[in-house]
C-alpha positions as CSV (number, residue, x, y, z in Angstrom):
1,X,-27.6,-32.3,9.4
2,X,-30.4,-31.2,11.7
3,X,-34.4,-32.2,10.6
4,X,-36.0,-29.3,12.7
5,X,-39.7,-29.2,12.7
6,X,-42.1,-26.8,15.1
7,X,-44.7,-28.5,17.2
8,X,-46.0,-25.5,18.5
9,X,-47.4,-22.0,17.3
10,X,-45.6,-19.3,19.0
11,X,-48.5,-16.9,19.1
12,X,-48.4,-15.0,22.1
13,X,-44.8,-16.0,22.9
14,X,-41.7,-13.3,23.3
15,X,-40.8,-11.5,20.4
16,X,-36.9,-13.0,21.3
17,X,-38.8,-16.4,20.6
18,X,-40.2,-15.3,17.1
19,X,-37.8,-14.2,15.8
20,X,-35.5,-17.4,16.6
21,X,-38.0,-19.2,15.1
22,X,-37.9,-17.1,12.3
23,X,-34.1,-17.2,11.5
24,X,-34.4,-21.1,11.8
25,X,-37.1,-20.6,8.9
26,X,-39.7,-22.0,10.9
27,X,-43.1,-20.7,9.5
28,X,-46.0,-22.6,10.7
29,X,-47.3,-26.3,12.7
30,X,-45.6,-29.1,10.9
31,X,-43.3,-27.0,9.0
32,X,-39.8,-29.0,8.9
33,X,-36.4,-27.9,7.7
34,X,-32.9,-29.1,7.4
35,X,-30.1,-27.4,8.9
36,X,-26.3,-27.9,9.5
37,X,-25.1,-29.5,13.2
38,X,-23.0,-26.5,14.1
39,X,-22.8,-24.5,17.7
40,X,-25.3,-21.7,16.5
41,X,-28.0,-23.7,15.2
42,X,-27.4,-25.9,18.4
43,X,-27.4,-22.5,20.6
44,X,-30.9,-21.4,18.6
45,X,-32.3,-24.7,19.1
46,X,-31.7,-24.8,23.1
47,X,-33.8,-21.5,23.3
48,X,-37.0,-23.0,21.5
49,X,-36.7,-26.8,22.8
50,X,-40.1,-26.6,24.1
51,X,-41.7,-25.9,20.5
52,X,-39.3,-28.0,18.5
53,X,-38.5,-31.7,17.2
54,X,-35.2,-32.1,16.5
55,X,-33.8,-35.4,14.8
56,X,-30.2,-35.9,13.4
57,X,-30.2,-37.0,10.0
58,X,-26.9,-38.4,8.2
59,X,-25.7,-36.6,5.3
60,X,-25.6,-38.2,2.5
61,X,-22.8,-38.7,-0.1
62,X,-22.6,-36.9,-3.2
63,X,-21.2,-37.4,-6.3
């Protein structure tokens, strides 16, 4: 799992850059969410680096 979590406000940034910031469910400053390690998420991230913390987190075990 990925602990995303936006450093930046994208006011005034390209609408391409919204709206990845949007599908990562990125709302506001010091908003953080958890998504899976997989190629798309890693693709979205690349293309907001610059407004982004990323950290990996282990999964852990259910059940």
């Amino acid at each position: 799992m990925l602990k995303i979590t936006l450093k930046r406000s994208y006011i005034g940034k390209p609408e391409k850059i919204k709206r990845v910031l949007r599908a990562l469910g990125l709302r506001k400053i010091g908003h953080t969410v958890l998504k899976p390690d997989e190629p798309s998420v890693r693709g979205m991230l690349q293309k907001v680096s610059h407004m982004v913390e990323v950290q990996k987190v282990e999964e852990q075990g259910g059940g």
